[in-house]
N, C-alpha and C positions, 0 to 999 in steps of 0.2 A: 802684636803677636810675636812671641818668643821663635826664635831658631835652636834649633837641638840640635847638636854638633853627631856625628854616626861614627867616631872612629873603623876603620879597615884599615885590612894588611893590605901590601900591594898595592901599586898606582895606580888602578882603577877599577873600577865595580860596574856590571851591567844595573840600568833603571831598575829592570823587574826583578833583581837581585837586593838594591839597595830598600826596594818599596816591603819588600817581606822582610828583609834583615832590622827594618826600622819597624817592625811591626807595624805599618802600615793599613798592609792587607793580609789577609791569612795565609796566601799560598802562590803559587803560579799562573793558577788561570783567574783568581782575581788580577793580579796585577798585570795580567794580559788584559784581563776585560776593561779595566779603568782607562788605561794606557790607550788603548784602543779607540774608547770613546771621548778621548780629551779630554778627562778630567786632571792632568798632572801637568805640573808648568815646570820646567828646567830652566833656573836662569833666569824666572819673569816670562816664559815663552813656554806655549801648548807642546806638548811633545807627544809623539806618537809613537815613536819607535821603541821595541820593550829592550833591543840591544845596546841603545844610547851608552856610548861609554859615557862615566861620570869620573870627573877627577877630586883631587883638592880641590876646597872651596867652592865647587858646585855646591848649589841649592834647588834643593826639591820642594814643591810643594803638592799638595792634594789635601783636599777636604779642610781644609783650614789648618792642617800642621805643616811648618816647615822644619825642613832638617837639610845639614848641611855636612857636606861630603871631607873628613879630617881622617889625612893618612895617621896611624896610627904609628908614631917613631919608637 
């Protein structure tokens, strides 16, 4: 399974910010619902929290796509 780099401004990105901005999910309360019910892994590990700061080189995963978190210089 490929990784997909998400460049962002700024040092860090909320989960339910980065799950829509990678087109993920469509909106906010999907990626509250997702989030919610454990379907998204940070790192290899189940995450629940939709505020999760994500840095550099975090990796998100859900539904079988990963993407990974690249400040944008």
């Amino acid at each position: 399974m490929a990784t997909t780099d998400i460049p962002i401004t700024g040092d860090s990105i909320r989960l339910g910010q980065l799950l829509k901005f990678a087109s993920l999910v469509e909106d906010g309360a999907d990626a509250r619902a997702v989030i919610e019910s454990g379907e998204v892994e940070v790192n290899g590990e189940v995450e629940t929290r939709r505020g999760r700061q994500l840095r550099d080189g975090d990796t998100v995963t859900y539904a079988g796509e990963t993407v990974r978190v690249a400040i944008d210089a």
